[in-house]
N, C-alpha and C positions, 0 to 999 in steps of 0.2 A: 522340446517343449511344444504340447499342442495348445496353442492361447485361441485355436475355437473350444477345444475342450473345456479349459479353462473357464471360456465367457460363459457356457452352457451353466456349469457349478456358479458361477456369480449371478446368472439373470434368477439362480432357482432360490438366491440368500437375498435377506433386507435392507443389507448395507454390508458396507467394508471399513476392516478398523485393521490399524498395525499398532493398538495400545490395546492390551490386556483389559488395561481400567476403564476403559470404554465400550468392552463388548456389548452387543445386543444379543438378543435369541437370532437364531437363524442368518447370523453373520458369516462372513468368508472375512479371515484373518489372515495377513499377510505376516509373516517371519521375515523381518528386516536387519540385516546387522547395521550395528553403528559401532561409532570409535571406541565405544565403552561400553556396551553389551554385545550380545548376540540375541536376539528375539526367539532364537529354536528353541531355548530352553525353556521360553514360554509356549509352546504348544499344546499338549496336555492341560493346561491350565488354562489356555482360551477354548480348548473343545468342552471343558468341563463347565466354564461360562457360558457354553450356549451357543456358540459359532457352530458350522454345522461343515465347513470344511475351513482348512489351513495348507496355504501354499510355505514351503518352506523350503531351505536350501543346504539344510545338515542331515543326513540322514543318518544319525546315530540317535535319533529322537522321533522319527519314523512310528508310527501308531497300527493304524490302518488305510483302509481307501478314503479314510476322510481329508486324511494325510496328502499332500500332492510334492512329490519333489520337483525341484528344477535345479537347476545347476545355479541359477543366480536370483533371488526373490525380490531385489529391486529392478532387475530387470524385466522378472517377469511381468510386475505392476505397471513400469511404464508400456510394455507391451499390450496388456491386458486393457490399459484406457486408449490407448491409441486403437487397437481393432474397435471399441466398444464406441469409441467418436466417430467411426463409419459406420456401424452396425445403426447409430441412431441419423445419422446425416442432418443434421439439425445444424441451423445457423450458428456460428461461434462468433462473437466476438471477445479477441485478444487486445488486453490495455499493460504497455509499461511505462518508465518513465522514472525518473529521479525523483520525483519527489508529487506525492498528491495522489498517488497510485489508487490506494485500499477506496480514500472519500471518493476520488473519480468512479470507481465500480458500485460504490454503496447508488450515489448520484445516480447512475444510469441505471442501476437494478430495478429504483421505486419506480423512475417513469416509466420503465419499457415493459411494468408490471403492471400498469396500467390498463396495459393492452393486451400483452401477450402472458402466457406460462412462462416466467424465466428463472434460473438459477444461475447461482454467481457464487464467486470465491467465497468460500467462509471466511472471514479473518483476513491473515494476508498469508495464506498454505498457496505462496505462488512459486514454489521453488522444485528440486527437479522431484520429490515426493508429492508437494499439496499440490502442483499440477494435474498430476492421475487420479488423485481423487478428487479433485474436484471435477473431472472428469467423469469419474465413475459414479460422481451424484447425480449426474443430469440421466432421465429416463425417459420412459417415452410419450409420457404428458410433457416435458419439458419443449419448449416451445421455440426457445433463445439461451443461450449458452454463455456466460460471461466468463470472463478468464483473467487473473490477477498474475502475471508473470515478473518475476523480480530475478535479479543477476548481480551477482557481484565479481562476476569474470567474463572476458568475449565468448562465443560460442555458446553461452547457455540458453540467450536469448531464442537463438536459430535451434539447438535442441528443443526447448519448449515448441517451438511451432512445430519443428516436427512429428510430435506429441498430439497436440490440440490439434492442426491444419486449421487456423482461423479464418474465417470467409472476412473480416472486419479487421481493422488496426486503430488504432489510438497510443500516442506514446503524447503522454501528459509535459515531460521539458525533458530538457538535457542540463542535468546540474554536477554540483561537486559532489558525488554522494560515492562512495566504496573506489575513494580513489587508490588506494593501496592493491586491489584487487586488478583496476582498471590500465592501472599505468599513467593516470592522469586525467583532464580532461578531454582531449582528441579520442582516449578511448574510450571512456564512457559514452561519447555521440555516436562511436564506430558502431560500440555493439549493443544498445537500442535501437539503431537504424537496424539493427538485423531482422528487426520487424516488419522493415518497409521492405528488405531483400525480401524475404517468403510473399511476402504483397506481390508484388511486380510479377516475380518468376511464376506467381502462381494465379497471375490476375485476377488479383482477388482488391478488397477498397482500403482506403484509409482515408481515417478520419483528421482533418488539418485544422490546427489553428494558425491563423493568417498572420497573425500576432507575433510568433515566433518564427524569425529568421532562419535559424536553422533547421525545422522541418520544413517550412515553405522550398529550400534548398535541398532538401532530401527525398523530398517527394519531389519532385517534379517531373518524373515517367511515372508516376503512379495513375491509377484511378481514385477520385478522389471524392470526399465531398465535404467541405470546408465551411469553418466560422469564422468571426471579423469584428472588430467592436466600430460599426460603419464605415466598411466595407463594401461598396456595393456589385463586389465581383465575390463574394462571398455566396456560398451557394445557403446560410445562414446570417442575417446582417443582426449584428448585437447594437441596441441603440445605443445602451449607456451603463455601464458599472458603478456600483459606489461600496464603502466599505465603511461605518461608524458607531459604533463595532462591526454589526454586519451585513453580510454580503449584501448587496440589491442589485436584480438584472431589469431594464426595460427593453420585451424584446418584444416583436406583434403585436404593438401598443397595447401589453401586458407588464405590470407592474410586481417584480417578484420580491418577495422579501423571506430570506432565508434565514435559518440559524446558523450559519457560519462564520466563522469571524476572521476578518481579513481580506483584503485584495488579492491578495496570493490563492485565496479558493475559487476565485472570479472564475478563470478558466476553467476549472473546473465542473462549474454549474453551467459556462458557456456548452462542455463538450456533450454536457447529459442532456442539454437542450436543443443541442445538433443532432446526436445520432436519436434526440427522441421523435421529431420530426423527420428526419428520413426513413423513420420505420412506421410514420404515420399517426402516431399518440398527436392527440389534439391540444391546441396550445393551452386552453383550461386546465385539464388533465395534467398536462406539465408541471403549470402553476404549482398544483394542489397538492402534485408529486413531490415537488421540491420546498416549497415551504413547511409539507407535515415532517420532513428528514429532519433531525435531531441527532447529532455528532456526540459520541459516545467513545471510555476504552482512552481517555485522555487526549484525543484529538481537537484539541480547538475550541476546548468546550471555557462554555461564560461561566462561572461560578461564584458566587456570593458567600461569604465566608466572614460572621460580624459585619462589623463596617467595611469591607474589601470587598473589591470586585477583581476579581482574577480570572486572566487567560492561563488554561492549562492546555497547554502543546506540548505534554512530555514523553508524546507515544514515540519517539525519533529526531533526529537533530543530524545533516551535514552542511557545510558553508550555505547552499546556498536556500534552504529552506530556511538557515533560521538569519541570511540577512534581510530576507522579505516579511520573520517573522517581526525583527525588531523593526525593519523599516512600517511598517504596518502600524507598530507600538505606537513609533514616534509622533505619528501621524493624526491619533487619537485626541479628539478635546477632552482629554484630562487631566485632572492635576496629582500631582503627588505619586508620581512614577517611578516605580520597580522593576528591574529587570531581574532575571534569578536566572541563570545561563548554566547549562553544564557542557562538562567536555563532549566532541564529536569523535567518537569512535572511526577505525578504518580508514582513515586520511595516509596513511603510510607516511613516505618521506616528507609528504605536503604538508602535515599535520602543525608543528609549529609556526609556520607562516599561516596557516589557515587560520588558528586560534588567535595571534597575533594581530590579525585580520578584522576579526570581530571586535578585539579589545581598543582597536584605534579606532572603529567606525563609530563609539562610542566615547571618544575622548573629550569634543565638544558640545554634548551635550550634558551641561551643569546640572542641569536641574533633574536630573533623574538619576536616582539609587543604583547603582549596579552591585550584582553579588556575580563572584563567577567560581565557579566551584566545580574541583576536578584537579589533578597533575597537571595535564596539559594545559590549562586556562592557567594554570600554580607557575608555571616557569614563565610565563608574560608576565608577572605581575609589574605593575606601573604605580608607581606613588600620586594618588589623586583624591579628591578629599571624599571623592563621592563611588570610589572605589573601593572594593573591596574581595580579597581573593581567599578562599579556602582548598586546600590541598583536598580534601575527602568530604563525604555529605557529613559524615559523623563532625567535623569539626566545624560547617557551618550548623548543624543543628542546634549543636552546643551555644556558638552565637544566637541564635532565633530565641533560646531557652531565656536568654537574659535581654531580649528586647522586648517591646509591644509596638506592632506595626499595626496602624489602625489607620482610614480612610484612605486608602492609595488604592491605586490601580496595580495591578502586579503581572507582569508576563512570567510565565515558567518556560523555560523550552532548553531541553536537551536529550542524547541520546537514550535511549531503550536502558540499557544499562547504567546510566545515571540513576533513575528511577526516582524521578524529581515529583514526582505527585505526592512521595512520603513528607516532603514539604509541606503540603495541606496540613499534617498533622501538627503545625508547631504558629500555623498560623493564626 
């Protein structure tokens, strides 16, 4: 596989696609297998849309020179952005992290666009695929490099930077998230610290928040350059956080007020205020950066719906995002409180103790509604007058059909798979 030859066919196309339904003119199509296709048999059919070559890796689908075999075509893509990250040598920065990941990058995208060319993850395409292209979208107006890496096993992290080679690290917490993958939580902190290993070995920076004990503890041969909520060994000192509904930072006797909602996004808008500052954006700039951002895609968003005012958090859900989402809830001057909880996917063995978990941290509080809906929320069930548990959404909808909820406050939050926003519909 010649992956210079390779780049030469990609710098002459306007993009790269491994989805058919997305080709553009003058695209370079990747032929991907997956557990339930094969992509080769799509090749003629993305030259025919208008890609202008197709790396592929069955050759009984072979065309012409537009045609490029390899012996493995996901390998050749992660190859392909991996030389194309040096070809550009442009500053990268790499963010992972349990939980807060995608806003973290959205966060740092508007400020550091402020200043600079940047691009950044689409979506959350942080995995050993949406790595390379996200890769292969940065060119050579591109300025600053942002990079969304997600893992739900050790070793991927440390692949991905192999990948990227980031000059920059951020790893947003260490939480309960793809424990089933991980082995627990000792492994989840192992293998997001594999961020700080390619850091070090490669003297390269990381981004620390003072706040968490255990990167404070992980970094500590790093080079670094750190935030603090007053701190004044902080190489950024945060004066003061608030959250009601949302976020607010005072930071360079600058008063920020965001659309975010919750405490738990606080570091978050700490980390885009740290690295936006060490990259030199002005603290106005900042400001202006962070308050016009607008959280979308079910993330966190305020929604008014009749008389309700509802949080919707139902892009994801593991233990430990959504006990900071309810502690968050609890926290709120309002009345007439709902919670609508769905099951956490990926917890493996930990799973029933984790749901178990949630179901008690909410036992004494009386005065709020709970619905918890999912299997796994369905085998805790607790006799409580203010409980309430559904095995499937279909059978709490059914319930919704025969109530009318009107003036409350409502949290949603659960896993991707839950797909708790279909909720809205019955509200």
């Amino acid at each position: 596989m010649d992956i210079k030859y390779i780049h030469n066919l990609f710098l002459k196309c306007n993009s790269i696609s491994i989805d058919t339904r997305k080709i553009e003119p003058n695209s370079l199509f990747v032929a991907i297998k997956g557990d339930n296709f094969d992509a080769n048999t799509f090749v003629a059919e993305a030259l025919d849309k208008g890609a202008s070559y197709v790396i592929m890796d069955n050759n009984d689908y072979y065309i012409d020179h537009r045609t490029i075999l390899v012996e493995n075509s996901l390998i050749a893509l992660q190859e392909l952005a991996k030389f194309h990250r040096q070809y550009l040598k442009l500053p990268i920065i790499a963010l992972t992290g349990s939980n807060g990941k995608t806003t973290t990058k959205e966060l740092i995208n508007v400020v550091l666009s402020k200043k600079f060319k940047t691009k950044a993850t689409v979506g959350n395409l942080n995995n050993h695929i949406g790595v390379p292209l996200t890769l292969l979208s940065f060119n050579g107006e591109t300025e600053i490099g942002i990079v969304e890496m997600g893992a739900n096993h050790k070793k991927e992290i440390a692949f991905l930077c192999g990948l990227a080679n980031p000059d920059y690290g951020y790893i947003t917490n260490f939480g309960k998230a793809h424990l089933e993958g991980f082995g627990g939580v000792e492994g989840v902190i192992e293998a997001k610290s594999e961020l700080y290993t390619y850091l070090f070995e490669n003297e390269k920076i990381a981004f620390i928040n003072l706040e968490d004990k255990i990167q404070v503890e992980k970094s500590k041969n790093l080079k670094s350059y750190s935030f603090g909520i007053n701190k004044e060994n902080a190489n950024v000192n945060i004066g003061s956080i608030a959250a009601n509904p949302f976020v607010e930072i005072y930071f360079s006797n600058l008063l920020v007020k965001t659309h975010l909602i919750g405490l738990y996004n606080a570091n978050n808008v700490n980390a885009a205020i740290t690295i936006g500052k060490y990259f030199g954006v002005e603290d106005l700039d900042i400001k202006e950066a962070l308050e016009g951002y607008i959280p979308e895609n079910n993330r966190s968003q305020l929604i008014s719906k009749g008389t309700n005012q509802i949080i919707l958090d139902a892009y994801n859900a593991n233990p430990s995002s959504m006990a900071v989402a309810i502690e968050n809830f609890l926290q709120l001057e309002n009345s007439n409180k709902i919670v609508i909880l769905g099951d956490m996917f990926e917890l493996g063995k930990e799973s029933q103790y984790e749901h178990k978990a949630i179901v008690n941290s909410l036992l004494n509080e009386e005065d709020i509604t709970c619905y918890f809906i999912g299997k796994e929320f369905y085998v805790n069930t607790i006799d409580a007058d203010n409980f309430y548990f559904f095995e499937s959404f279909s059978a709490f909808s059914d319930y919704l059909k025969g109530i009318k909820i009107e003036n409350s406050s409502i949290l949603i939050k659960g896993s991707r798979g839950m797909a708790l926003e279909r909720t809205l519909d019955f509200l």
